[in-house]
N, CA, C and O atoms as CSV, one atom per row, in Angstrom:
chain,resi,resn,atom,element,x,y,z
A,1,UNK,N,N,-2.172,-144.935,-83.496
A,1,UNK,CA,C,-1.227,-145.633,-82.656
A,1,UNK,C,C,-1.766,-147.039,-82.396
A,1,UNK,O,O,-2.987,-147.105,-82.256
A,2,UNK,N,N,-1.037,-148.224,-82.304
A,2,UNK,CA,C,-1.574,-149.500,-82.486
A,2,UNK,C,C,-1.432,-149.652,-81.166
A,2,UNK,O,O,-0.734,-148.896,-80.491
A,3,UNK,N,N,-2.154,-150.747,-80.647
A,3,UNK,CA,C,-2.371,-151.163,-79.084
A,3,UNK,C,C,-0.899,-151.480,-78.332
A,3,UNK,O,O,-0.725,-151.032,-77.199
A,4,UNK,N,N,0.247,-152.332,-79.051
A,4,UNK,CA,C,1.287,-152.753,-79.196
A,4,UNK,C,C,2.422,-151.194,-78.585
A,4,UNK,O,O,3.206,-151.119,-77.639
A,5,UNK,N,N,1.997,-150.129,-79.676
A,5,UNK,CA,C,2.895,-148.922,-79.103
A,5,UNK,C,C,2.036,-148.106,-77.981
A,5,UNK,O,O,2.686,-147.251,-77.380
A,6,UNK,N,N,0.995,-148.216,-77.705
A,6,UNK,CA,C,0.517,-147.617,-76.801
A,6,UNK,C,C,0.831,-148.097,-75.235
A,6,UNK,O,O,0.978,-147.295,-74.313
A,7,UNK,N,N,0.927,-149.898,-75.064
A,7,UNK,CA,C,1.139,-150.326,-74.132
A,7,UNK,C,C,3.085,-150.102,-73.976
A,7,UNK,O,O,3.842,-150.232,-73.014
A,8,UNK,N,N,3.232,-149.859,-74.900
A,8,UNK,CA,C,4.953,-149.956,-74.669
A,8,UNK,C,C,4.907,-148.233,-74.371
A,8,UNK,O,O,5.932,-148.074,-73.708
A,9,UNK,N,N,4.345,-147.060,-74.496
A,9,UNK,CA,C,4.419,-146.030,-73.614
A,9,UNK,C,C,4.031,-145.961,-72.425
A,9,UNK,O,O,4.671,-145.461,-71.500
A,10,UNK,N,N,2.355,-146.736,-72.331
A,10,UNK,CA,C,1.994,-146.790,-71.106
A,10,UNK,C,C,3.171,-147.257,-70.254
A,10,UNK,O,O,3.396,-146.407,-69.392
A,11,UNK,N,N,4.217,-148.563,-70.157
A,11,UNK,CA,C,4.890,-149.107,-69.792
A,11,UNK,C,C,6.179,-148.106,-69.286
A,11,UNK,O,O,6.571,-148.136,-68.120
A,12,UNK,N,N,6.787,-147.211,-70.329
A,12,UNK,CA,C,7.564,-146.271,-70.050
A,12,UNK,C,C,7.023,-145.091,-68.883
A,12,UNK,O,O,7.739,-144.796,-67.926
A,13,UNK,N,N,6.123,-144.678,-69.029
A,13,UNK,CA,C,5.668,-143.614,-68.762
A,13,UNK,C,C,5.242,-144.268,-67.307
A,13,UNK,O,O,5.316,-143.244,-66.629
A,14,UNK,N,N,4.801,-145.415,-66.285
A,14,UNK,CA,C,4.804,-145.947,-65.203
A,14,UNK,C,C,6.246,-146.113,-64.610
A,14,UNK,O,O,6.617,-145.669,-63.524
A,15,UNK,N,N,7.020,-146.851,-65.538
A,15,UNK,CA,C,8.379,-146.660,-65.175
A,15,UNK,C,C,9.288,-145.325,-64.490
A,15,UNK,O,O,10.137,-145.282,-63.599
A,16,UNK,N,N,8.704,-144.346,-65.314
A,16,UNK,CA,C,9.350,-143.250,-65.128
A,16,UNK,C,C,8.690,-142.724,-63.404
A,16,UNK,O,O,9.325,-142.144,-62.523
A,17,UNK,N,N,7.176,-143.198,-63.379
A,17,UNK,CA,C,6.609,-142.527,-62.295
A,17,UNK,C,C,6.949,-142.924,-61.247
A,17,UNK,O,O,6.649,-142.320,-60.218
A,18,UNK,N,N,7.983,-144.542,-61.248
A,18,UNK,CA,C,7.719,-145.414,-59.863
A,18,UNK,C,C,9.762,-145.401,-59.652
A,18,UNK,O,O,10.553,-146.187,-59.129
A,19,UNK,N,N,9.890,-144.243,-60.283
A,19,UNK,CA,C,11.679,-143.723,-60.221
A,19,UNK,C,C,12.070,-142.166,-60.217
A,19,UNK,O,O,11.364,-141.409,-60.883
A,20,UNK,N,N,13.163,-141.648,-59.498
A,20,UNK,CA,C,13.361,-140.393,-59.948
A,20,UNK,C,C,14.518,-140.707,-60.687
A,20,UNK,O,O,14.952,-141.829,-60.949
A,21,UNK,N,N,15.190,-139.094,-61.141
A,21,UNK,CA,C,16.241,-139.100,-62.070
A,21,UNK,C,C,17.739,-139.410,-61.032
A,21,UNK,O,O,18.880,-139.669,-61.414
A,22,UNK,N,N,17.283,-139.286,-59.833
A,22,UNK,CA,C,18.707,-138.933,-58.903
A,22,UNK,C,C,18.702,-140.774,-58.397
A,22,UNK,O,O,19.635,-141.300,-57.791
A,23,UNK,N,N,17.382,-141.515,-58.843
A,23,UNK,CA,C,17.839,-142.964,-58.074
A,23,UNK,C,C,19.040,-143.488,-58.826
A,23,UNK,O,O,19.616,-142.934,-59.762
A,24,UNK,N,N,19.327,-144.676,-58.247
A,24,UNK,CA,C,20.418,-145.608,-58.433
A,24,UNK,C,C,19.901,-146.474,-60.185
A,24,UNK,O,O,18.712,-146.684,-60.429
A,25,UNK,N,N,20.733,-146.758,-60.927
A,25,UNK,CA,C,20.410,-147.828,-61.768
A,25,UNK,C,C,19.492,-149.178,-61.541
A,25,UNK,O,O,18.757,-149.817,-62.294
A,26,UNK,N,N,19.844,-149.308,-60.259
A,26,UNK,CA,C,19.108,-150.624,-60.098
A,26,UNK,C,C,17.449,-150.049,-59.565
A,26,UNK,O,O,16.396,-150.671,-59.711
A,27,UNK,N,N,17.621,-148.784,-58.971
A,27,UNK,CA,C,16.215,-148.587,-58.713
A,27,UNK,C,C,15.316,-148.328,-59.894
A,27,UNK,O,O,14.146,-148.707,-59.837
A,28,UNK,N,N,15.832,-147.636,-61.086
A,28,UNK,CA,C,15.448,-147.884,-62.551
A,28,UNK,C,C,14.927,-149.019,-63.220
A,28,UNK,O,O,13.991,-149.124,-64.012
A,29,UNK,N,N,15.885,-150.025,-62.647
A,29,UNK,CA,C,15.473,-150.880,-63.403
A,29,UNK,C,C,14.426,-152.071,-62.496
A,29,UNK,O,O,13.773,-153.045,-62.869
A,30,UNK,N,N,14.600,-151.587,-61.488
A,30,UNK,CA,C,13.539,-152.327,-60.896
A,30,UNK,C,C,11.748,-151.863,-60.754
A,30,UNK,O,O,10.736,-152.366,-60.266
A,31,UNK,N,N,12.137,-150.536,-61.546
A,31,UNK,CA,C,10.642,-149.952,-61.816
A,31,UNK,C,C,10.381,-150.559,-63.347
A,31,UNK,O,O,9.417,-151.201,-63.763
A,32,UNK,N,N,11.412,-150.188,-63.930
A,32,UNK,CA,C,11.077,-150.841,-65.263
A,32,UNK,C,C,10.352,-153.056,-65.026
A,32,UNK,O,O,9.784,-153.865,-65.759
A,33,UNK,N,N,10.680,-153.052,-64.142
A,33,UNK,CA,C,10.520,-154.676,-64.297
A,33,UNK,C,C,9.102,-154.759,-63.596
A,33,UNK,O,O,8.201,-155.544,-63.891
A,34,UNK,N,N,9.086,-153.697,-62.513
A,34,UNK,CA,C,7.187,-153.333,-62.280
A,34,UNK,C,C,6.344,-152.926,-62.970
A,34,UNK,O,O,5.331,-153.622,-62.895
A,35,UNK,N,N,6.271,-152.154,-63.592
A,35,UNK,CA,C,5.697,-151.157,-64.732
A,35,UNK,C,C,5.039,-152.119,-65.414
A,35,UNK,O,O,3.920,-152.456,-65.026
A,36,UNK,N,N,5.660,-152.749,-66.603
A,36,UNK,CA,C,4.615,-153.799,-67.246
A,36,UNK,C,C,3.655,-154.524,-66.370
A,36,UNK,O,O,2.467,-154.554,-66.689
A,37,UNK,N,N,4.114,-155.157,-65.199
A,37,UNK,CA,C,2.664,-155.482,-64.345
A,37,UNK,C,C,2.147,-154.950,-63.972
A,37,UNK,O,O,1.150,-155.644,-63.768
A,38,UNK,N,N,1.913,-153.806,-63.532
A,38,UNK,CA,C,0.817,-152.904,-63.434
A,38,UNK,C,C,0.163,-152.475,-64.497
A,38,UNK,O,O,-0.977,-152.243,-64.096
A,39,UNK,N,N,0.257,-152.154,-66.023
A,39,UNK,CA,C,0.362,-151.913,-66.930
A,39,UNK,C,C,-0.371,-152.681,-67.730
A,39,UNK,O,O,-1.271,-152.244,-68.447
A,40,UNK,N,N,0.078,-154.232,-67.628
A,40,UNK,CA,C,-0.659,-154.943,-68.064
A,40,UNK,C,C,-2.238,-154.880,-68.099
A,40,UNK,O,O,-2.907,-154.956,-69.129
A,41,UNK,N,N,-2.720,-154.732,-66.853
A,41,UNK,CA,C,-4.242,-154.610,-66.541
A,41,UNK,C,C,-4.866,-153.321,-67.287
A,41,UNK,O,O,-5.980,-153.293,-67.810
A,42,UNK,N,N,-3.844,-152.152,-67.233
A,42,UNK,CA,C,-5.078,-151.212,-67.929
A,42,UNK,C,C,-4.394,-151.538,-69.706
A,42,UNK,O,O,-4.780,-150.777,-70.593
A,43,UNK,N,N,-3.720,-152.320,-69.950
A,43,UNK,CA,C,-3.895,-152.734,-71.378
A,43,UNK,C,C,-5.235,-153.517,-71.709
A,43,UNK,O,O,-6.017,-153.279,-72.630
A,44,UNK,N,N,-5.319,-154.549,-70.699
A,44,UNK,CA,C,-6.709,-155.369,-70.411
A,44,UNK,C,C,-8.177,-154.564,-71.049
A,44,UNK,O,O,-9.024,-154.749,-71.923
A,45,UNK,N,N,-7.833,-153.566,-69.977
A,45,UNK,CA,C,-8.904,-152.409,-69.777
A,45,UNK,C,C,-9.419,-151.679,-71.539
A,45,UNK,O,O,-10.520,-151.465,-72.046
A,46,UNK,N,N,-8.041,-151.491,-72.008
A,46,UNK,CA,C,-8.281,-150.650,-73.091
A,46,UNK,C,C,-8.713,-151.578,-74.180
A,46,UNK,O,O,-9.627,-151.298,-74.956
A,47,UNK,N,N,-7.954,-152.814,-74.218
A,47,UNK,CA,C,-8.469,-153.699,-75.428
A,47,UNK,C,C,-9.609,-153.858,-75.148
A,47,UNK,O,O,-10.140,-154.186,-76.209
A,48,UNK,N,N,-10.541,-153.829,-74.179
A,48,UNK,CA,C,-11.555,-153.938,-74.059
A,48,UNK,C,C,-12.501,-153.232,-74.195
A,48,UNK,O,O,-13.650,-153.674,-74.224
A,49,UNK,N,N,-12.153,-151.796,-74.323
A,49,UNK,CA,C,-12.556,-150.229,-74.742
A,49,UNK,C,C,-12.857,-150.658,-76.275
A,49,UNK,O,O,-13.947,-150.784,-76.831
A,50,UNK,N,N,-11.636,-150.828,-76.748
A,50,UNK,CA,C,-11.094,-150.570,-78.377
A,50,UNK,C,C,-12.127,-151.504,-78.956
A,50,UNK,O,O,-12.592,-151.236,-80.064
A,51,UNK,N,N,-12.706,-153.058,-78.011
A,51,UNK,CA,C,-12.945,-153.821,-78.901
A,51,UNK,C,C,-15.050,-153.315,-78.763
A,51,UNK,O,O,-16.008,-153.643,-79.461
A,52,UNK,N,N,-14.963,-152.700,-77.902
A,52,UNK,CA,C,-16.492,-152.305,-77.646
A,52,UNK,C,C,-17.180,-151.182,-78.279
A,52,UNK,O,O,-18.349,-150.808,-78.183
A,53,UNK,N,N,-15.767,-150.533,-79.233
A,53,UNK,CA,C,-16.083,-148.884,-79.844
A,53,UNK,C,C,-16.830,-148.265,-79.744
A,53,UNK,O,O,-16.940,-148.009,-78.545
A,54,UNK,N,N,-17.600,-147.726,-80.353
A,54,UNK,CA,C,-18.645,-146.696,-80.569
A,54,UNK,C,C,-19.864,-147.159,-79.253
A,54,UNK,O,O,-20.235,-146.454,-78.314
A,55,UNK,N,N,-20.274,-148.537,-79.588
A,55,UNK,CA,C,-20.919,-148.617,-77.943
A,55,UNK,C,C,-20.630,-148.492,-76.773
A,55,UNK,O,O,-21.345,-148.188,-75.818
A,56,UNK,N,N,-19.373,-148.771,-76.839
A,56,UNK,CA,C,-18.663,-148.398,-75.380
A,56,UNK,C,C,-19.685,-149.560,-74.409
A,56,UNK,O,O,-20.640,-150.270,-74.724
A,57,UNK,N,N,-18.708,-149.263,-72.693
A,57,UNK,CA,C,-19.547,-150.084,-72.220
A,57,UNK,C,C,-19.493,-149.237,-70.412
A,57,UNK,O,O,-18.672,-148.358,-70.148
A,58,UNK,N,N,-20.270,-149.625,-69.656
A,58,UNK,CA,C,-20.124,-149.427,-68.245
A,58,UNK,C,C,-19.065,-149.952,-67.304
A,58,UNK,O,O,-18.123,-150.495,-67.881
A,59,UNK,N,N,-19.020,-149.923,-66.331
A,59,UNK,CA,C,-17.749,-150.187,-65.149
A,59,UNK,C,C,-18.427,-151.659,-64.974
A,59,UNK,O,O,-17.727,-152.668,-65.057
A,60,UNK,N,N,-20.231,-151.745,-64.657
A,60,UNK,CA,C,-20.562,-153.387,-64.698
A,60,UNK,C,C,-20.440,-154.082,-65.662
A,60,UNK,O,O,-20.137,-155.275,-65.634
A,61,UNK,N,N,-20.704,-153.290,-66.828
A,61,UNK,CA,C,-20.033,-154.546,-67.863
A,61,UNK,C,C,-18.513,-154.844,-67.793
A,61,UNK,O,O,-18.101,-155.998,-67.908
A,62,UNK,N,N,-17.809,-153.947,-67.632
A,62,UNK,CA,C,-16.059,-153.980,-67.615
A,62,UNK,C,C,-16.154,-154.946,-66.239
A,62,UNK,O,O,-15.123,-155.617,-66.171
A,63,UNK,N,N,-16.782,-155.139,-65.473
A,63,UNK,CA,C,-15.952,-156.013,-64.246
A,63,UNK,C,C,-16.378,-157.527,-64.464
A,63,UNK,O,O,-15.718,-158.542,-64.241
A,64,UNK,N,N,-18.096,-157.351,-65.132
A,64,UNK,CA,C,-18.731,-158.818,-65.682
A,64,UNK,C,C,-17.621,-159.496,-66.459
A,64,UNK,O,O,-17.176,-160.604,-66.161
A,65,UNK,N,N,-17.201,-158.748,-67.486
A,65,UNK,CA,C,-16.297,-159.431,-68.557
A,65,UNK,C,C,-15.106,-159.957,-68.045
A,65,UNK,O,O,-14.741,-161.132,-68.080
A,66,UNK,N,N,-14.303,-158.604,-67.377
A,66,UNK,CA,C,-13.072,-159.278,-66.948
A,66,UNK,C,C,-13.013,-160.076,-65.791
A,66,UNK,O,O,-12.124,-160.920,-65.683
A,67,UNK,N,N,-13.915,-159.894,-64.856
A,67,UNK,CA,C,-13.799,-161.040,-63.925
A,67,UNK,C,C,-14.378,-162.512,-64.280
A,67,UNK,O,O,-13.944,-163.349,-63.489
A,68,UNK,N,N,-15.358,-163.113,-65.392
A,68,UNK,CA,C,-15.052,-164.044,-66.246
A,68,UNK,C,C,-14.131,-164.398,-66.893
A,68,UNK,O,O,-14.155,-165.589,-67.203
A,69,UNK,N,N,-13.044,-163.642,-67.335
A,69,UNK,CA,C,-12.055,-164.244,-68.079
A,69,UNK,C,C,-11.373,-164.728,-67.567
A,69,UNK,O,O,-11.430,-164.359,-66.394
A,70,UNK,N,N,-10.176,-165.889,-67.820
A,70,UNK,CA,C,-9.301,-166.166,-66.799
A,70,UNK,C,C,-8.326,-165.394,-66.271
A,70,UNK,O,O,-7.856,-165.480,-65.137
A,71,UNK,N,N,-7.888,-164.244,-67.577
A,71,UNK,CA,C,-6.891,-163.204,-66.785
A,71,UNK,C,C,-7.750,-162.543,-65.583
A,71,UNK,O,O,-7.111,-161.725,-64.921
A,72,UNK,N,N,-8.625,-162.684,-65.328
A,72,UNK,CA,C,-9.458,-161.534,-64.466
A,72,UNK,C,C,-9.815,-161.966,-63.315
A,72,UNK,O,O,-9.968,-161.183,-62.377
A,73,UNK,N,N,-10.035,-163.472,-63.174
A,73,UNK,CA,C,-10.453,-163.641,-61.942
A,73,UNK,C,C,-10.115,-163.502,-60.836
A,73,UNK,O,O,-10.758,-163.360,-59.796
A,74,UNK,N,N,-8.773,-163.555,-61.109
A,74,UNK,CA,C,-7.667,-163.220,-59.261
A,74,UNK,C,C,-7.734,-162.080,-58.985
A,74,UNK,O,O,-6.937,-161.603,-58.178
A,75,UNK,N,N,-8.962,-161.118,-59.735
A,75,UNK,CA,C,-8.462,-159.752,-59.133
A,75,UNK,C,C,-9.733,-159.611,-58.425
A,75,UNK,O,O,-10.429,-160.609,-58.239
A,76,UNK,N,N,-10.185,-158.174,-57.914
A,76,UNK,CA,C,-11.210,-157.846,-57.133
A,76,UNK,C,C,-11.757,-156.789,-58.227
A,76,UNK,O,O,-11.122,-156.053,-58.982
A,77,UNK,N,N,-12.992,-156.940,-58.077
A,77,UNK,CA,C,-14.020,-156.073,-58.928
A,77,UNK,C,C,-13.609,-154.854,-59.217
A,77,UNK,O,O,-13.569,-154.505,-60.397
A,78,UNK,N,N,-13.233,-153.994,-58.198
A,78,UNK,CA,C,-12.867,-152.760,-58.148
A,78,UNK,C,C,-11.471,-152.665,-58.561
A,78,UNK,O,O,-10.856,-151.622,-58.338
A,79,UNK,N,N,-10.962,-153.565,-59.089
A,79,UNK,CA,C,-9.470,-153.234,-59.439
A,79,UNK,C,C,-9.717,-152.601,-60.995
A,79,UNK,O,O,-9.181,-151.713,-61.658
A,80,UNK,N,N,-11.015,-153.714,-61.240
A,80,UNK,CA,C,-11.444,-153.113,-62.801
A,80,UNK,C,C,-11.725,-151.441,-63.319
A,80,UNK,O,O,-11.102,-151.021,-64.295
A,81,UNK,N,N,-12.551,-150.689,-62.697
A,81,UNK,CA,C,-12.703,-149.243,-62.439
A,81,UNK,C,C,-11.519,-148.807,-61.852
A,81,UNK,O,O,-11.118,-147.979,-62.670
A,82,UNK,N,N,-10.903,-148.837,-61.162
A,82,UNK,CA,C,-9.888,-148.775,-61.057
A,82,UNK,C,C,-8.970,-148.085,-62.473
A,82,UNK,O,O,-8.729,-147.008,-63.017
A,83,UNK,N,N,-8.735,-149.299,-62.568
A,83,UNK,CA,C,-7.357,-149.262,-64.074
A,83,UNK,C,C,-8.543,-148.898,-65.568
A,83,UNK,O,O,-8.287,-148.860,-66.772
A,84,UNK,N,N,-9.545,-148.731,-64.997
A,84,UNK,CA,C,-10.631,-147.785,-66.231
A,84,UNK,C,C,-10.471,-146.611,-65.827
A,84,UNK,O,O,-10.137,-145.768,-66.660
A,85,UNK,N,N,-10.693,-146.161,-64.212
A,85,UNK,CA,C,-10.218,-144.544,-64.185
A,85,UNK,C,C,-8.974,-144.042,-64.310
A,85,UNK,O,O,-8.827,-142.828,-64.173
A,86,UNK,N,N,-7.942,-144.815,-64.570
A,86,UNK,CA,C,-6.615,-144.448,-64.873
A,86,UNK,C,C,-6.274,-144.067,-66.235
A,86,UNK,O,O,-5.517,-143.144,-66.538
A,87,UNK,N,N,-7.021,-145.015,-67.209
A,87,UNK,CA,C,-7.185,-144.773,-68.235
A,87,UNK,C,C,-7.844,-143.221,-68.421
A,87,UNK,O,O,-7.235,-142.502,-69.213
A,88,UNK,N,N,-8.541,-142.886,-68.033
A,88,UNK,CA,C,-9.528,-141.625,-68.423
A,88,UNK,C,C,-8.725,-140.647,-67.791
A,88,UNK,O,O,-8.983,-139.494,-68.135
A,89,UNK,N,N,-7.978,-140.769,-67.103
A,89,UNK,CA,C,-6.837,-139.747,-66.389
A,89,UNK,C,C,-5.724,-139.479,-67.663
A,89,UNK,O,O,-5.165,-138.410,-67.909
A,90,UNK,N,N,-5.579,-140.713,-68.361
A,90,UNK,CA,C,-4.277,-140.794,-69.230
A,90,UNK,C,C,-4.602,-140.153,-70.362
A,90,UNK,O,O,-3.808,-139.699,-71.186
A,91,UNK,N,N,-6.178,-140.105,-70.411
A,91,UNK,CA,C,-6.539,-139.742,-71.890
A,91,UNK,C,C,-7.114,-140.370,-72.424
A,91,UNK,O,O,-7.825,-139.919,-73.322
A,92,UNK,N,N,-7.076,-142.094,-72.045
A,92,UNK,CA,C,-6.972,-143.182,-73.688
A,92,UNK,C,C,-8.753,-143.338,-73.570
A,92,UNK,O,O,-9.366,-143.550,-74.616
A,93,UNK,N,N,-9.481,-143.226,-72.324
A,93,UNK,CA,C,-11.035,-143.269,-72.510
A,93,UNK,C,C,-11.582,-142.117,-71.690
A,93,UNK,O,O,-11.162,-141.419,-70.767
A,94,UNK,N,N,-12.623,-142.202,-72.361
A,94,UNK,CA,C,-13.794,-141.123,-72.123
A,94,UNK,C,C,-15.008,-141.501,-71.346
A,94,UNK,O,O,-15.018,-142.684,-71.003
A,95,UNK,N,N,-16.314,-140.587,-70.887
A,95,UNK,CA,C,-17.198,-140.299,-70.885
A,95,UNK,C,C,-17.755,-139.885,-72.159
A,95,UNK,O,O,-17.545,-138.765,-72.626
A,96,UNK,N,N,-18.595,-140.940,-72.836
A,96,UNK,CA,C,-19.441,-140.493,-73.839
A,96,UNK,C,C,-20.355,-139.664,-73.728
A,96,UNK,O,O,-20.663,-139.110,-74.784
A,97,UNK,N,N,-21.003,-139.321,-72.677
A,97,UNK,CA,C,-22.007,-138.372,-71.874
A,97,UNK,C,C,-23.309,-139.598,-72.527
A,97,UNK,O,O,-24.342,-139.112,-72.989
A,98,UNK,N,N,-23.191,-140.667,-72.512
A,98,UNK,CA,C,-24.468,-141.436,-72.515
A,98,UNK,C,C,-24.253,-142.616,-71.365
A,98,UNK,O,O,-23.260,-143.247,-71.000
A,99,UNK,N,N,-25.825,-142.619,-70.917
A,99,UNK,CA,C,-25.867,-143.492,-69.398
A,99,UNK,C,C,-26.796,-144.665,-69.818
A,99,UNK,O,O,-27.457,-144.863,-70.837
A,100,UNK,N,N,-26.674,-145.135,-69.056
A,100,UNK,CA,C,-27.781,-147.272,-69.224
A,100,UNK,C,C,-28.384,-147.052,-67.988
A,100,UNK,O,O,-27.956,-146.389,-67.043
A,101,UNK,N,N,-29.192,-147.540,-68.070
A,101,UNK,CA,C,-30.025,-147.842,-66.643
A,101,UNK,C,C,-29.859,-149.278,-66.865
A,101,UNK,O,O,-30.008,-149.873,-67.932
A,102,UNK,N,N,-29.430,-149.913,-65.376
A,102,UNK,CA,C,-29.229,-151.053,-65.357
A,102,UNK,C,C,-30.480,-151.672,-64.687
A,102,UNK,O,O,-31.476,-150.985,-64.461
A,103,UNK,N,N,-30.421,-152.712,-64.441
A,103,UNK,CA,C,-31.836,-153.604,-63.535
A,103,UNK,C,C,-32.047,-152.924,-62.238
A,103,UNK,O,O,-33.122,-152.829,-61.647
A,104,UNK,N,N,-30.585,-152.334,-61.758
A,104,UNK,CA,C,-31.085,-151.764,-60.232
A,104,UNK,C,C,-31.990,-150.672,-60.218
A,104,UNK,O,O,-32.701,-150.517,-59.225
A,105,UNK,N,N,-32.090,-149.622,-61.516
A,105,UNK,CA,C,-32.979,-148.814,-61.613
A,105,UNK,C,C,-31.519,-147.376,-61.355
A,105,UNK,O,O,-31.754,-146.180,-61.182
A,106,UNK,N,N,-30.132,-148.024,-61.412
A,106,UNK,CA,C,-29.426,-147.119,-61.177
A,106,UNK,C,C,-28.774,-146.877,-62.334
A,106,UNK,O,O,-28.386,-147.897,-62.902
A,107,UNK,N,N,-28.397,-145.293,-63.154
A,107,UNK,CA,C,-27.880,-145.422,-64.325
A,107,UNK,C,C,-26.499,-145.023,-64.209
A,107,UNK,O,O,-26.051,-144.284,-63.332
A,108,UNK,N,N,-25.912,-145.509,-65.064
A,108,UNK,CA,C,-24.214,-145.580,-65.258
A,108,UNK,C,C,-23.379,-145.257,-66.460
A,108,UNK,O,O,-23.512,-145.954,-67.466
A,109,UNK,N,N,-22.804,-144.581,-66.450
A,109,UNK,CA,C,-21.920,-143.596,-66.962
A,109,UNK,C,C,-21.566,-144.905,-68.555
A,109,UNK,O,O,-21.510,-146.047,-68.101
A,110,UNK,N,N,-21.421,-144.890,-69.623
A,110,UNK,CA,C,-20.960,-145.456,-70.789
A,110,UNK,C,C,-19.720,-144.957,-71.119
A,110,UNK,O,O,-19.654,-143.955,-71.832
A,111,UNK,N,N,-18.574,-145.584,-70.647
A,111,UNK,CA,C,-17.209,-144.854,-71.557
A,111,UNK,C,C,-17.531,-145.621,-72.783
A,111,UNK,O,O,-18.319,-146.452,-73.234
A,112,UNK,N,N,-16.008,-144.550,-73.220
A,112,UNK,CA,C,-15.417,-145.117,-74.329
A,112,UNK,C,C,-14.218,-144.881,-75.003
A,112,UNK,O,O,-13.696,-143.780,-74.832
A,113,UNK,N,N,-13.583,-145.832,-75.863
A,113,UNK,CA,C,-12.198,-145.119,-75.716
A,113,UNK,C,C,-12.153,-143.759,-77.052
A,113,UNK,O,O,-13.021,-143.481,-77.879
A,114,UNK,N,N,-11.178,-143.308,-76.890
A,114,UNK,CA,C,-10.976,-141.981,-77.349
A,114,UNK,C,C,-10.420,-141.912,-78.785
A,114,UNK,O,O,-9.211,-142.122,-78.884
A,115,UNK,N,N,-10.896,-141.733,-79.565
A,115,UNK,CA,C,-11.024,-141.408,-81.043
A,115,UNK,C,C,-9.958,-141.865,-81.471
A,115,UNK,O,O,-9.774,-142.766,-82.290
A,116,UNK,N,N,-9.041,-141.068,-80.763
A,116,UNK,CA,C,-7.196,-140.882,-81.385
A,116,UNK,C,C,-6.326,-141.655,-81.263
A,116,UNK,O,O,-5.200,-141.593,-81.756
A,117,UNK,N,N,-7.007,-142.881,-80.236
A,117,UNK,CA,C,-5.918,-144.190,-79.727
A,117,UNK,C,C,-5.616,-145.120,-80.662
A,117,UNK,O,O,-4.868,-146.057,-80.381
């Protein structure tokens, strides 16, 4: 599945969560017009999985990176883990079961994304 159809389910599949079947049209479509922004970020998240593969990376590297980038800076650190544990809820990343010890002497979990994405 290419990044392109994955974010266009992710996108559906938020839509669907932030509507029931009994709302109004317009409440439909006003989830649909939320959905991609929320959405957006754990696309962030995953291209960033996809592009780190087999090494995978930690929640401090995921917040180092994206809060350097310019998409990243307006957010708060924790928004990053965040839309990484959403991901691992959805499926699209893992726990590699390998940890880093960082400088604090504290070690941290290495995702990564999931084989099949």
């Amino acid at each position: 599945m290419t990044l392109s159809n994955l974010l266009g389910v992710m996108y559906q599949d938020q839509a669907h969560r932030l509507s029931r079947t009994s709302d109004p049209d317009t409440s439909k479509e006003a989830a649909e017009s939320v959905a991609p922004k929320l959405s957006r970020l754990q696309g962030l998240v995953l291209q960033y999985a996809i592009e780190c593969g087999e090494f995978g990376f930690t929640d401090p590297e995921l917040t180092e990176v994206m809060c350097m980038s310019s998409q990243g800076r307006e957010y708060a650190t924790s928004t990053w883990r965040s839309r990484r544990a959403e991901l691992v809820r959805k499926g699209k990343i893992e726990d590699s079961g390998k940890r880093h010890k960082r400088e604090s002497g504290r070690n941290h979990i290495i995702w990564r994304v999931v084989k099949d994405v």
